[in-house]
C-alpha positions in Angstrom: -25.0 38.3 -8.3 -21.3 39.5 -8.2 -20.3 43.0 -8.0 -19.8 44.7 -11.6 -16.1 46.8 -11.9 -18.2 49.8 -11.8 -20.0 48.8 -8.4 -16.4 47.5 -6.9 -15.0 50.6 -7.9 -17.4 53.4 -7.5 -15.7 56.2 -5.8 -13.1 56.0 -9.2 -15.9 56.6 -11.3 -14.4 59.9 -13.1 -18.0 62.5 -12.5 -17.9 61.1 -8.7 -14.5 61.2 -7.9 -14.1 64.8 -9.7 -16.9 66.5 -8.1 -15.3 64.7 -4.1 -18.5 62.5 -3.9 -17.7 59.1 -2.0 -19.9 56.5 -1.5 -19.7 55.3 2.2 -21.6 52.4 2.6 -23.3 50.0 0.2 -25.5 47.1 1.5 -24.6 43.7 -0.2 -28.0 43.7 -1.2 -28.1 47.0 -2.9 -30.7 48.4 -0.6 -29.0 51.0 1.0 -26.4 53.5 -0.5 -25.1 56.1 1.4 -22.9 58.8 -0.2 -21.2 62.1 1.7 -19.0 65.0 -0.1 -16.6 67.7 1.6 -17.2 70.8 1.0 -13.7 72.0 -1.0 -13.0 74.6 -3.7 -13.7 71.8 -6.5 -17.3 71.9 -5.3 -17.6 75.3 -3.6 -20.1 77.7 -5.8 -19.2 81.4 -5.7 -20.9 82.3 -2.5 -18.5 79.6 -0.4 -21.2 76.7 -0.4 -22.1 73.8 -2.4 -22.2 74.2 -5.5 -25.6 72.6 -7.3 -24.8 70.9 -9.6 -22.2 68.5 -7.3 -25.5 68.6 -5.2 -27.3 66.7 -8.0 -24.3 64.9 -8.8 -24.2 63.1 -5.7 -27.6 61.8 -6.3 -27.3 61.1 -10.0 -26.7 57.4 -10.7 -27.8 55.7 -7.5 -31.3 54.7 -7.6 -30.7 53.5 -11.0 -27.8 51.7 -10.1 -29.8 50.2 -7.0 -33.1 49.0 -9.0 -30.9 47.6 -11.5 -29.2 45.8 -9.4 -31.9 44.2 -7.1 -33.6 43.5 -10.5 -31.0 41.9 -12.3 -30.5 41.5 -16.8 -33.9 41.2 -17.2 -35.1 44.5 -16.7 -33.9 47.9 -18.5 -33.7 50.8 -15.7 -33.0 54.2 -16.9 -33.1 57.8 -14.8 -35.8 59.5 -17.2 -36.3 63.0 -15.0 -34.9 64.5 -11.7 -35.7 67.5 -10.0 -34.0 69.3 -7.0 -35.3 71.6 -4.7 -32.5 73.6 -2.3 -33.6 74.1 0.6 -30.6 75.7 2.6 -27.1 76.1 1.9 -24.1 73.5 2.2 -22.1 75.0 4.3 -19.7 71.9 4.9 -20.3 68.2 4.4 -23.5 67.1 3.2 -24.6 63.1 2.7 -27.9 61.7 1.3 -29.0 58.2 2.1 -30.7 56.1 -0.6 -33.4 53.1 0.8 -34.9 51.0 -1.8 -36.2 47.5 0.0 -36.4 44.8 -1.7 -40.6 44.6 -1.5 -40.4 48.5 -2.8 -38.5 46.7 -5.6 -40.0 43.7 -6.5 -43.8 46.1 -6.8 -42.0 48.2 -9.5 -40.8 45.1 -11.7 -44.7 43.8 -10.9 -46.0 47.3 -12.3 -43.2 47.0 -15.3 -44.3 43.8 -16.0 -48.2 44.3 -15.4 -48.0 47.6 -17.8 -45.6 47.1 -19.9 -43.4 49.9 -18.5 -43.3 52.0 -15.4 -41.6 55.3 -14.2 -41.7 55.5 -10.6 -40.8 58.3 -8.5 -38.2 58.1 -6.0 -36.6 60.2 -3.2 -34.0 61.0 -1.7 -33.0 64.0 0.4 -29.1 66.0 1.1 -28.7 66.5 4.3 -25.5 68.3 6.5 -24.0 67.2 9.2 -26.6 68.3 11.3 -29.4 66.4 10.0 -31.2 69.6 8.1 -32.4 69.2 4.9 -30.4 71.0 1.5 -32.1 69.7 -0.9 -34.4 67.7 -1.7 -34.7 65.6 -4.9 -37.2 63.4 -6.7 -36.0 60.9 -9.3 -38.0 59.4 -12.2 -36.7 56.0 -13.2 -37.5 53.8 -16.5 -38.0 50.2 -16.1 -39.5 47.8 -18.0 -38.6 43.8 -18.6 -36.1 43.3 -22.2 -37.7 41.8 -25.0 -37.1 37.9 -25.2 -34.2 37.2 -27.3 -35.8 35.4 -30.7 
């Protein structure tokens, strides 16, 4: 499957590129994402560290993206819920690292397809540069196959 404009072009993507979030790595297969952002005064709350919201933002579209990708047109994916839990304070640069294998994959398009829908939970943690955890976040995803064209 080629590469959408979007994909090609991520790190121009308006909220991304605002908020200093860069995508560092993408696996041809769309398995693997990883994403890193400077600390700066664009993203820097009022206490001098990250700011949370950038902290979501860097996690926002990339599970989606990924699941939608590895599945293909046939399948709708949406992000239906998040939820972020700081654990310490960005204090410089921070990265998260987003794994979704392709088995992972294929077992929510079989649970999508078996139940109609499905709305799995996936993961992902920010971490700085030396390896601690910021914040953790959980992503809820909706997938299910498109209706058959009549």
């Amino acid at each position: 499957m080629s590469k959408p404009f979007l994909v090609r072009n991520i790190n121009l993507y308006p909220p991304l590129l605002g908020a200093g979030i860069k995508v560092t790595r993408m696996s041809a297969d769309y398995t693997e994402i990883d994403v890193a952002m400077k600390l700066t005064w664009w993203n820097r709350n009022i206490v001098g560290t990250q700011f949370g919201g950038s902290l979501y933002a860097m996690t926002d579209p990339f599970f989606m993206l990924m699941l939608m990708m590895q599945l293909g047109k046939d399948y709708i994916v949406w992000d239906k819920a998040a939820s972020i839990r700081f654990v310490r304070p960005g204090r410089g640069r921070v990265r998260a690292l987003f794994r979704l294998n392709h088995a992972d994959a294929m077992q929510i398009r079989d649970m999508a397809d078996l139940n109609g829908k499905t709305e799995p939970v996936l993961k992902v943690d920010i971490l700085d540069d030396d390896g601690q955890i910021v914040a953790e976040v959980d992503k809820t995803l909706y997938v299910r196959r498109k209706a058959p064209k009549p």
